[in-house]
N, C-alpha and C positions, 0 to 999 in steps of 0.2 A: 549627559546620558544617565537615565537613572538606573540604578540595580534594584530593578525588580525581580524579586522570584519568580512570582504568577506570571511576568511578563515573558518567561523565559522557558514555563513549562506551558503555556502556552504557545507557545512556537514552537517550542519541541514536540507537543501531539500533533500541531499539525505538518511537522515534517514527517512524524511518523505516518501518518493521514494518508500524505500524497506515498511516501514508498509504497504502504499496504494496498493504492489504487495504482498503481503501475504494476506491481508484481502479480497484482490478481489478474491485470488487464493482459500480461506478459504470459499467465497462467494456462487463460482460456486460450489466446492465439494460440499455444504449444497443442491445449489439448485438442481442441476442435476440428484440425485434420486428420484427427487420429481416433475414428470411430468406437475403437479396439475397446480402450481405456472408461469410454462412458457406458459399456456395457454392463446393465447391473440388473 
């Protein structure tokens, strides 16, 4: 197994990746039935 750095922040933005597309996806389900909140 080699110890690469870039191999490993490399994986690391893309873990960051997917949470920041889940939370965002988690974000809009919340707000979307809730008309209230997009009023601007």
């Amino acid at each position: 197994m080699s110890d690469d750095p870039l191999l490993w922040l490399l994986l690391l933005q893309l873990i960051f990746i997917f949470l920041n597309a889940i939370f965002a996806c988690a974000e809009i389900a919340v707000i979307t039935p809730f008309p209230i909140y997009r009023k601007k």
